[in-house]
N, C-alpha and C positions, 0 to 999 in steps of 0.2 A: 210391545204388550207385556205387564204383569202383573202380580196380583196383588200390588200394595194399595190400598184404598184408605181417604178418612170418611168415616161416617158417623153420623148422629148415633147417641147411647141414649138418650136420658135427656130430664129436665125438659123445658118449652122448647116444643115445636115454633121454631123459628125459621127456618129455610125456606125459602120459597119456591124450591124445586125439589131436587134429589134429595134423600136420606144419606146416599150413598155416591163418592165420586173416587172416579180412579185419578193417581196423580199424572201429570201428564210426560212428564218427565222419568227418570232413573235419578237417583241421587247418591253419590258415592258416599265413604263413610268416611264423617266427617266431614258432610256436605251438610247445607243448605239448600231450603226451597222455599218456597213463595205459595201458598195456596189463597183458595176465594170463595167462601160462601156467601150468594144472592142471601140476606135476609130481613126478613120485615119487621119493623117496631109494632107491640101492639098499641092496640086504640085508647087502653087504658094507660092512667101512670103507675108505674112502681117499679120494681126491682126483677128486674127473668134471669134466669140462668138457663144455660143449654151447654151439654155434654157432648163431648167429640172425642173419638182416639184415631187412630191408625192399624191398621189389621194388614196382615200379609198372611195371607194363607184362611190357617185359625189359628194365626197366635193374633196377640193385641196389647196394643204397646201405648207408649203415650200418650196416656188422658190427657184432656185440656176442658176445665169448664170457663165460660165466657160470661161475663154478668154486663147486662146492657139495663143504665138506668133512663126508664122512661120520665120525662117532667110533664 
């Protein structure tokens, strides 16, 4: 168990479940991980973006925005 989590900041809601997911693992420094968010296209076309970082505690580290284009 600990308290590093990625979770949604910002931009479209795109997930289709949690906002918030613990990692499942520990990952040493200068390590690599693997993570997975369920999410859905929407109905319309154009351009989403959605925000994500990683939190341990209350600090917060690592933004990542994802841009997914709908046709």
């Amino acid at each position: 168990v600990n308290n590093t989590d990625y979770r949604y900041f910002g931009g479209d809601e795109l997930q289709r479940a949690s906002a918030v997911y613990d990692f499942d693992q520990s990952v040493p420094t200068g390590g690599t991980v693997d993570f997975f968010v369920g999410m859905k296209a929407p109905d319309e076309p154009g351009i989403y973006s959605t925000k994500w970082l990683i939190s341990m505690g209350k600090e917060r580290f690592c933004p990542m925005t994802i841009t997914i284009v709908v046709n």
